[in-house]
Each structure stands twice: as C-alpha cells, then as structure tokens.
MIKE-945190 format. One record per residue (C-alpha): z negated, x, y; residue in three letters. Coordinates in steps of 0.02 Angstrom, whole numbers, plus 32768, in hexadecimal, padded with zeros to 4 digits. Layout:
<recs>
ZXYAla;...
</recs>
This chain:
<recs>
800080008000Unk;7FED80A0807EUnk;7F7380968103Unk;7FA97FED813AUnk;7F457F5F8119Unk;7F867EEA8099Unk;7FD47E3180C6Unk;7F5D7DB080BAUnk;7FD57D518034Unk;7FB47DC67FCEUnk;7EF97D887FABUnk;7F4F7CDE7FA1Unk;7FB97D167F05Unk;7F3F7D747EC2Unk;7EC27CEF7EBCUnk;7F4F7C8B7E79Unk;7F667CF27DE9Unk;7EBB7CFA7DCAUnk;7EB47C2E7DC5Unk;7F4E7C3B7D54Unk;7F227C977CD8Unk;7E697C4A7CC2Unk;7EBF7BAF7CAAUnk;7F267BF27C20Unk;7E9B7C6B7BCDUnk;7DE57C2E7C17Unk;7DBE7CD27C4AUnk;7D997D087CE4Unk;7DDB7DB27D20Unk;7D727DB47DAAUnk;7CCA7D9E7D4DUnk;7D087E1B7CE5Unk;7D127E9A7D5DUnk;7C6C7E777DB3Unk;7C217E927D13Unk;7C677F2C7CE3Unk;7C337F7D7D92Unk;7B887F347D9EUnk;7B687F7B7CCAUnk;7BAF801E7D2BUnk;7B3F80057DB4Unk;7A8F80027D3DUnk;7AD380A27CDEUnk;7AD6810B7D60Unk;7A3F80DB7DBCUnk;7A0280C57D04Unk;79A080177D3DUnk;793E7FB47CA5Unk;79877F1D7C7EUnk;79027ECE7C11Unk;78CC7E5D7C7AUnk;794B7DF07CCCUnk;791C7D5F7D4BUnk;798F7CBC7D54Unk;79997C257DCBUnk;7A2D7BB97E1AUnk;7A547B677EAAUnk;7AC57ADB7EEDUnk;7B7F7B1E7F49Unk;7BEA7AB67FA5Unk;7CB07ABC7FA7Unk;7D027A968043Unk;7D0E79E5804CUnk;7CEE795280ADUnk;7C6478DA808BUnk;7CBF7838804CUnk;7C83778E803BUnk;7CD977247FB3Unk;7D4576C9802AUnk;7D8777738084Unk;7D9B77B38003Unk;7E1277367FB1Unk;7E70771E803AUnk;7E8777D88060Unk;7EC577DD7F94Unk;7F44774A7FD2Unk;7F8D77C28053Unk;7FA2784F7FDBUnk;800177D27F52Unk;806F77858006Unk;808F783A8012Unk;80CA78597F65Unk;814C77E07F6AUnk;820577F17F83Unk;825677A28020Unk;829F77237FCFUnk;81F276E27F93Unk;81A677098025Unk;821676818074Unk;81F776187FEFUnk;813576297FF0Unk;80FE763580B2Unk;80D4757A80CEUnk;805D759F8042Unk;803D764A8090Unk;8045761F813EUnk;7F8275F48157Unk;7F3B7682810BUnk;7FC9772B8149Unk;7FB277118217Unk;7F3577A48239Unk;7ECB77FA81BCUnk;7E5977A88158Unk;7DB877C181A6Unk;7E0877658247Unk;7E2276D581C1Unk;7D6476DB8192Unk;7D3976DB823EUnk;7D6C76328272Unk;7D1675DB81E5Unk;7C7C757F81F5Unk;7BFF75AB8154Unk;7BF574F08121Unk;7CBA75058115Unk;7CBD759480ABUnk;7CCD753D800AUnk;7D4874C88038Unk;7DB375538079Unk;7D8175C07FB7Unk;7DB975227F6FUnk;7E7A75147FB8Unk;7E7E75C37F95Unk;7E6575BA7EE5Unk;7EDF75387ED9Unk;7F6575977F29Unk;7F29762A7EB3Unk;7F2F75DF7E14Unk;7FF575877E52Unk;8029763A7E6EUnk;7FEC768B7DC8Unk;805A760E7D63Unk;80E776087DCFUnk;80EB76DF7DEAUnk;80D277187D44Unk;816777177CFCUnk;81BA779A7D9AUnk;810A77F67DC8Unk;80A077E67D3CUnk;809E78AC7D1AUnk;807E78E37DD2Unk;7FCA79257DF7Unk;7FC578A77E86Unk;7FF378137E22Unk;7F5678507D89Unk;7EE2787A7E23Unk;7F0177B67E58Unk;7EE6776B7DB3Unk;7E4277C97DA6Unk;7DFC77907E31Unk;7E2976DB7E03Unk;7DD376D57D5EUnk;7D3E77197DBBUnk;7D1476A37E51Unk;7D6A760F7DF0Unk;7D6E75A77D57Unk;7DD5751F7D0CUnk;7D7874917CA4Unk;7DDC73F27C75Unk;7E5B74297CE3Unk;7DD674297D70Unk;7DE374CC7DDAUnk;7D2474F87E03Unk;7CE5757B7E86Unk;7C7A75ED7E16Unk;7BBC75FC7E5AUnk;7B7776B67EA7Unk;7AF976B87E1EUnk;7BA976A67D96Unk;7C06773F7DE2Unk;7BEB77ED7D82Unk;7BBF787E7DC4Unk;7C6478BD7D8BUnk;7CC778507DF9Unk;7D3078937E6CUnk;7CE678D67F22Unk;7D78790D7F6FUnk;7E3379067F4BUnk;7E3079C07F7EUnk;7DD379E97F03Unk;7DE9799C7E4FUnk;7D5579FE7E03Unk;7CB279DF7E8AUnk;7C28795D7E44Unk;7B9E79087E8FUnk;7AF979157E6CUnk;7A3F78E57EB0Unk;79AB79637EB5Unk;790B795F7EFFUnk;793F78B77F72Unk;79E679217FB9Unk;7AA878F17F82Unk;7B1279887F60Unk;7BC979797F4BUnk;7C187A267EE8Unk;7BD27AA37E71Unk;7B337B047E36Unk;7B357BB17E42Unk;7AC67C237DCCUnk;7A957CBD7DC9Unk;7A367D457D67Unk;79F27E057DA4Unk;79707E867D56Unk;78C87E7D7D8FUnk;787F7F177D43Unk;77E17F537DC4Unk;781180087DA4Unk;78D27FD67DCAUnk;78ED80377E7CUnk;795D7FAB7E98Unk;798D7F197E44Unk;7A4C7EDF7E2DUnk;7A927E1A7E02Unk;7ACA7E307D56Unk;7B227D7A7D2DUnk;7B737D077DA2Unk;7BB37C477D66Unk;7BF27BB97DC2Unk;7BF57B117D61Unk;7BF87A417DA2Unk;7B5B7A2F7DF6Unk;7B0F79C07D6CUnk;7B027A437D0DUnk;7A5C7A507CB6Unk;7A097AF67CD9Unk;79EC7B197C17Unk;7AB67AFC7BF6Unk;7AC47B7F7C67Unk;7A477BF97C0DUnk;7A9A7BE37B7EUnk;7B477C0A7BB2Unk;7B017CB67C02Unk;7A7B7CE57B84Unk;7B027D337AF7Unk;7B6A7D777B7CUnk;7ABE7DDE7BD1Unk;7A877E117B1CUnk;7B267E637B04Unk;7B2E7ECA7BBCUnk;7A7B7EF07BC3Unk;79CA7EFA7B5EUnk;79937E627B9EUnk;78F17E1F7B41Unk;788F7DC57BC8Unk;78E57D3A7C41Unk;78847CE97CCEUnk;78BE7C417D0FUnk;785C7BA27D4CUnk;784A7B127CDEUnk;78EE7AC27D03Unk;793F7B5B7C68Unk;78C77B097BE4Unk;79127AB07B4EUnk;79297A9D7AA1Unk;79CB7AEA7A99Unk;79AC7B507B11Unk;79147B897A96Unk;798E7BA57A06Unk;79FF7C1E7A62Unk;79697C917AA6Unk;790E7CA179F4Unk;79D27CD079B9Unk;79DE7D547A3FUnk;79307D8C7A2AUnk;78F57D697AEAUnk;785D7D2D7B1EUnk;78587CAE7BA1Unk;77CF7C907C17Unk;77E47BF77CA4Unk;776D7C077D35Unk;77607B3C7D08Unk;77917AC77C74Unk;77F47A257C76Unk;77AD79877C34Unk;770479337C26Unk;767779987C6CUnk;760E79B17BD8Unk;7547796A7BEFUnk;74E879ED7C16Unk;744F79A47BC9Unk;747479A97B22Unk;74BE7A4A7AAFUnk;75837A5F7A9EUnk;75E07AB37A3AUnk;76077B437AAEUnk;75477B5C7A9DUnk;75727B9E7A05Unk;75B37C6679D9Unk;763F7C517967Unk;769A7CCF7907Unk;77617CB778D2Unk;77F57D057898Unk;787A7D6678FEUnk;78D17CB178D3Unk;784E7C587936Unk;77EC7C16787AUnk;77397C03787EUnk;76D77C5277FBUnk;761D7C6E7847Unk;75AD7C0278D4Unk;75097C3F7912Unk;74967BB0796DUnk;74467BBD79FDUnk;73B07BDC79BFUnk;74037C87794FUnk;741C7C06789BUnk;74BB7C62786FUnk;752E7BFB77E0Unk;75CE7BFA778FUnk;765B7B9977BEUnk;76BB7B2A773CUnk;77477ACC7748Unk;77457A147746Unk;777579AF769FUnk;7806796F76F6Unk;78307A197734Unk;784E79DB77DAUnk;77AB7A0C782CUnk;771B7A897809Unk;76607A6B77EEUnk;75D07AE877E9Unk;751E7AB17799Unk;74777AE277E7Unk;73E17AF97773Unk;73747A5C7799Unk;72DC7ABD777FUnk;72FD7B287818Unk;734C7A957889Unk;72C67A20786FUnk;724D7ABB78A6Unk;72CB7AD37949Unk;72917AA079F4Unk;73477A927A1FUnk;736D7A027995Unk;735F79667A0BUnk;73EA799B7A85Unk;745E79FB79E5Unk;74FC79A679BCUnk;74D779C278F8Unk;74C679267881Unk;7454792A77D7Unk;74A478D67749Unk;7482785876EEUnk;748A789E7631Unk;748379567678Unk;73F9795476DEUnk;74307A00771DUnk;747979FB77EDUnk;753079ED7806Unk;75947A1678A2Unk;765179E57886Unk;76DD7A1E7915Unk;77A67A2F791AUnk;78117ABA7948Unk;78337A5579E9Unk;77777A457A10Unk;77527B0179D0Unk;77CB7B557A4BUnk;77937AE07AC5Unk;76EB7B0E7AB2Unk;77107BC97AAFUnk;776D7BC37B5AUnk;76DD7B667B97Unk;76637BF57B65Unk;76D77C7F7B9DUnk;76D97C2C7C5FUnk;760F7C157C60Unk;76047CDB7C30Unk;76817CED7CA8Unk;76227C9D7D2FUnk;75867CE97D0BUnk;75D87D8D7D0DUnk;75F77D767DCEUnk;76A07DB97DC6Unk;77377D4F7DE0Unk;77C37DAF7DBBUnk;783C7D107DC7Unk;780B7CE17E77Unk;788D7D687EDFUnk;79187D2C7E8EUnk;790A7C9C7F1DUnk;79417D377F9AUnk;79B77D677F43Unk;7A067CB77F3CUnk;79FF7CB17FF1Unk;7A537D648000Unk;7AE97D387FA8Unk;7AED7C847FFFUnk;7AD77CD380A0Unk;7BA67CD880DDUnk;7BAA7C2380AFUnk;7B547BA1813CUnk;7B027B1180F2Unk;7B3F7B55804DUnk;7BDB7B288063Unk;7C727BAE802AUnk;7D227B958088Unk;7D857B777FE8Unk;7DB47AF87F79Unk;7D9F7AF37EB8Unk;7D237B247E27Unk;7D977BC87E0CUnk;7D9D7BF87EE1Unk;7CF37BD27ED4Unk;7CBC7C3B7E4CUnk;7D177CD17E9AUnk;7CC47CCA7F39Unk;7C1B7CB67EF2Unk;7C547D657E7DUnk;7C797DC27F1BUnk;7BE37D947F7DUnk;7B7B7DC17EDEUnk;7BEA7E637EDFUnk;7BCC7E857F8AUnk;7AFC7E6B7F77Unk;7AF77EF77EF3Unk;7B6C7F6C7F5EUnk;7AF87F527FEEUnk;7A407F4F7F82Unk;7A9180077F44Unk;7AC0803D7FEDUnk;7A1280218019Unk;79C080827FA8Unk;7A3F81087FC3Unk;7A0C81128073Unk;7953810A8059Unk;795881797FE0Unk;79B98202803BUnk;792C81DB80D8Unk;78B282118068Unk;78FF8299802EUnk;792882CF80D1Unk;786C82AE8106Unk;7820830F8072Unk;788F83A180A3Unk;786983968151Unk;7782839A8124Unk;77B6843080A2Unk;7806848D812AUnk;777B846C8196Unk;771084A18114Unk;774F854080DEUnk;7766857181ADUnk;76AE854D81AFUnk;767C85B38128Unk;76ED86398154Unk;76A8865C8211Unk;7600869081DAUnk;7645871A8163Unk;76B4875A81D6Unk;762387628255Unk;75B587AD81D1Unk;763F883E81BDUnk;7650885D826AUnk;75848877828DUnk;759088D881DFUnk;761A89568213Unk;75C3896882D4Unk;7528899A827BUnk;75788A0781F8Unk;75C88A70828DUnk;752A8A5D82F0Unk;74D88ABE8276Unk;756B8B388252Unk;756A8B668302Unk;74AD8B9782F8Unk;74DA8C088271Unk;75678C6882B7Unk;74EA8C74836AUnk;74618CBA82EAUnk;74D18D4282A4Unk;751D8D6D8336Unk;745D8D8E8384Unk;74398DFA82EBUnk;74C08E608319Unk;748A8E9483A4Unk;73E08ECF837CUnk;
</recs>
C-alpha cells in the first residue's frame, strides 16, 4: 500500500468478506485473530490464566426505536420500494397513505386511541399483498422480511385478521428492518433492543496485567449459562483455565455438565433461585467428596459424621445413611434435612446431581465471601473500558456479524493499551531504580575518595618530615 493511507472502501470489502465467508463456514476470521494475538500476548508476558473472570452486558446496533405501527409502515415503504414501476402504478392508491414522508411523520399525526385502527388497515393491506406478490417477489429479502413481520404482529382465525397483543410478540421479532438479527429483551425494569455482549479475561493477583481472553456477541435473550457453555471448551483448549468467576446469572444444570467435563471450578459471587432458609441445615452444609466426573462417593455432616454415598435403587439419585446412634446424640438434628426410616431406623439424606452441584456452587460462593476477596468484581471495569467508544452503548453499525467485529477490536484495543501501560510503568521504574542506584553508589563513592585524599596528604606530610630529618643529620 506505500505510505499512503488506504481507501476507506477497503474496510467496507473487507468487512464484507469477512460477513461472507462466516455465512458460508460459521467462523469468524476476526475472532480468530484476536485470539491468536491475545494467547501470544500471555506467552510473552507469561500471565496465569487459571483463573478467568466472565460477565456480559447488553449492546445496541444502530437503530431506531420503533413502535409496532412505525415500524409496519416503515416495512410498507421498503416493499413500495421493491416493486417494479409498473406495480408501483398499479399499487399507489393502496400505497398512497402510507409513502408521503417517512414513516415516523406517519406516526406522528396519529392520536394513540387511533393506533389500532390504523395497525388494523395495515394488516389488511399486508396480508392482500403477500398473496397477490408472491408469485414475482417471493424470493427477494424484502418480500421474506415483510412476511415475517406479518406473522408476528398478526394472526388469522376463521378468516378473522387479529392484531396480536404486546404480551404475544417474541423477543425474536423483528426491531428494525436494518437489522434482521437485533432482539428485544427486558432486564432489571429497562427494554433493550440488540445484542448481549460477553466477555472473559484472567484474573490471576500475581498477573502484572490482566488481558480479555474471549469475546461473544449473541441475541440479547441469551441466557448467561448458554453463553458459558459455548466459551468454556474453546478457553480449556487456549489456556489452563480451572477456576471461572461469574455472578449467578452463569449457573445451570447444563451449564454444570460442561464445567465438571472441562474440569473447572465455578464459583458465583451469588446463586440463582430460591434463597435457601437459613434456619435450618442444607445440603451445602455438608463437605462432599466426588469424582473428577462430578459422582459423589463420601459426605461429612456438620457435626464431622462422615458416610458413604450410594446410589439410589432407581439409580437416578444418591442417598447417604447417618448412624442413628450419633444423630439422635447431635444438637444439630432439629434443623438437619436428614429423614429416619421407617424399617431402617438408620438417618437418610437423599439429593440429585441437579441439587448436588447446586449445593456445591452454593458452598464455593459462601467460602468465597468469607474469604473477602472478589476476584469477579473488576471485570465490571473492564466492561466499561471496552464499551467506552460506544455512547449509551450503542455501536454505529448494523448486524450481529458488524457487531461482533467492533466489539473484537475494542476488546483488541483494551489489551494493546492494558500492555502499553505496563510497558510504560515498568520502564519508569526501571528508570527510577537506576536513577536511586546511581545516587547511591555517588554517595558511597565521595567518602572514599575523600578518605584517599586526607590519606595521601598525611602520607606526604610525614614523608616530608623524614627527608627534613635527614637532611638535619647531615649537617651535624
């Protein structure tokens, strides 16, 4: 390319080719790349990888905000658009209300108690032009994008066309007919419209720095333990993960499956589900020993009762029995979750896997608590780092692919900068400790050469004395 800069078209095709050939492969080149120089990255500043840190966090594509009736009419304009001249002539009394200005100017005259009514005629118009355009458009994108967005917002019964309710639309529907791809989803009272972004880094203490090691972008319904579970065979692979921090949105039974395959230890800095009553003895109370493939096959009691573990006689669950002897003796018995039997009068606790690895994450977050080190909470920062460039959280592209991309680069360009950091401090340091040894070693040289200097005055002090003597001596 020389020393000119490049055409800005060529990003455009690039990016292009990078859309294409995900679409025909699922890989992304991209990601690729950003994971080859970040593995780089830890070998030569030889950073522990551990421990790894994940969390995620909602990213918007560059849309507008649509309510249902914008956004069918704006779809209306796009299939107007799509047609030939010919049917354009033929269609525009049916066209006519809904192609003079853009469609938010058609929104804006409406009155809200209109809004149905209008959603209504709309529909009707809608399903007329999916019969009657099928047979010359029914392969274009614009034509598929329309019929999508009519099964969505409306439904047929008896030959009845019916508005569908809020509550009925999925969070898949369609946000934007700029982007195909963007969902909708509610969290913590707020309405997002695009994609969740998540992301992973080391957190080793004795890491001089710590680098994001896995970047995703997927709908933004996405469960956080779907995305776990997509990264955790991928991180194995790169680096020696074998303990991942997350909050207690990353917990589930899947999710449980995939870390006792990939021998990693989770630990949540909370759990999802039903706060257990603290009142009474649960099962994470109890020390239990398992397999490498997550199998019990000891439990110790709170009280130090240690037991084996059998498998139920349906095989589905596990049960351990508790000398009654000692339990009856235990101050702990009225608040234990074990059961005496009837015909063995010995105490049985039964559990499933489910409730075991629940349990286990449970007990790993309370020592993690009590610890006083949370270890999960800077990946917050880092979140905000890479989200930074974006206002409101809101990227300047279109697409899940665009999107992913430019969540890749900024996660690129946080590592670049967290190592051009250290770089710098550490050269400061350097250049400090060389400065205080120079200082040093002036210091400690001035006496000496002082202590020469009175040395050698008095060493030809006394010479002189002698030679005066002598030549006294000669004289007599």
């Amino acid at each position: 390319m020389g020393e000119e800069d490049f055409d800005e078209r060529m990003l455009y095709y690039f990016r292009e080719r990078l859309s294409r050939y995900m679409q025909e492969t699922g890989i992304n080149l991209l990601e690729k790349a950003f994971e080859q120089v970040t593995d780089q990255q830890i070998a030569a500043y030889q950073l522990k990888t551990g421990k790894q840190r994940m969390d995620s966090t909602q990213v918007a594509s560059n849309n507008s905000e649509m309510g249902r009736l914008h956004l069918l009419v704006e779809v209306l304009q796009r299939v107007y658009r799509m047609l030939t001249k010919e049917d354009q002539g033929q269609y525009a009394e049916a066209f006519a209300p809904y192609i003079q200005g853009h469609a938010g100017q058609y929104v804006y005259h409406i009155k809200g108690q209109d809004t149905s009514e209008h959603s209504r005629r709309i529909g009707e118009l809608m399903q007329r032009l999916l019969i009657e355009l099928q047979p010359g458009y029914g392969q274009e994108p614009v034509y598929q994008m329309f019929a999508r967005v009519f099964g969505e917002h409306f439904r047929v019964e008896e030959k009845i066309l019916k508005i569908k309710l809020g509550e009925e639309l999925s969070a898949n529907s369609l946000q934007s007919p700029d982007d195909l791809e963007a969902t909708y989803r509610q969290k913590n009272n707020k309405s997002f419209r695009g994609y969740v972004a998540n992301l992973t880094e080391t957190c080793d203490p004795e890491n001089p720095l710590q680098l994001v090691t896995k970047v995703q972008v997927a709908a933004n319904h996405t469960d956080d333990a779907e995305m776990l579970i997509e990264a955790l065979p991928n991180l194995k692979v790169r680096t020696e993960l074998d303990t991942l921090y997350t909050d207690g949105g990353y917990g589930s039974p899947d999710a449980d499956k995939v870390l006792q395959t990939n021998l990693v230890e989770q630990i949540q800095t909370a759990i999802r589900g039903r706060i257990p009553n603290h009142e009474k003895l649960n099962l994470s109370d109890f020390e239990i020993k398992q397999t490498e493939k997550g199998v019990p096959t000891r439990i110790t009691c709170p009280q130090g009762q240690t037991v084996a573990v059998h498998s139920s006689s349906q095989k589905k669950a596990f049960v351990a029995h508790f000398e009654d002897e000692v339990c009856l003796a235990c101050p702990l018995l009225p608040k234990c979750p074990v059961q005496r039997g009837k015909r063995d009068l010995r105490f049985h606790l039964r559990f499933d896997q489910n409730q075991l690895n629940m349990s286990e994450r449970r007990r790993r977050s309370q020592i993690h608590r009590e610890e006083g080190r949370n270890l999960r909470a800077a990946v917050e920062a880092t979140v905000r780092q890479i989200k930074h460039s974006f206002p409101a959280s809101k990227l300047p592209v279109h697409g899940k692919i665009r999107v992913t991309c430019m969540v890749i680069g900024s996660a690129m360009t946080t590592n670049v900068r967290r190592i051009q950091r250290y770089l710098e401090a550490k050269i400061e340091l350097e250049n400090a400790q060389m400065k205080a040894q120079k200082e040093q070693e002036c210091s400690q040289e001035q006496p000496s050469v002082s202590f020469f200097v009175c040395l050698i005055s008095i060493f030809r002090s006394f010479a002189a004395s002698i030679t005066i003597n002598q030549v006294g001596f000669g004289y007599h």
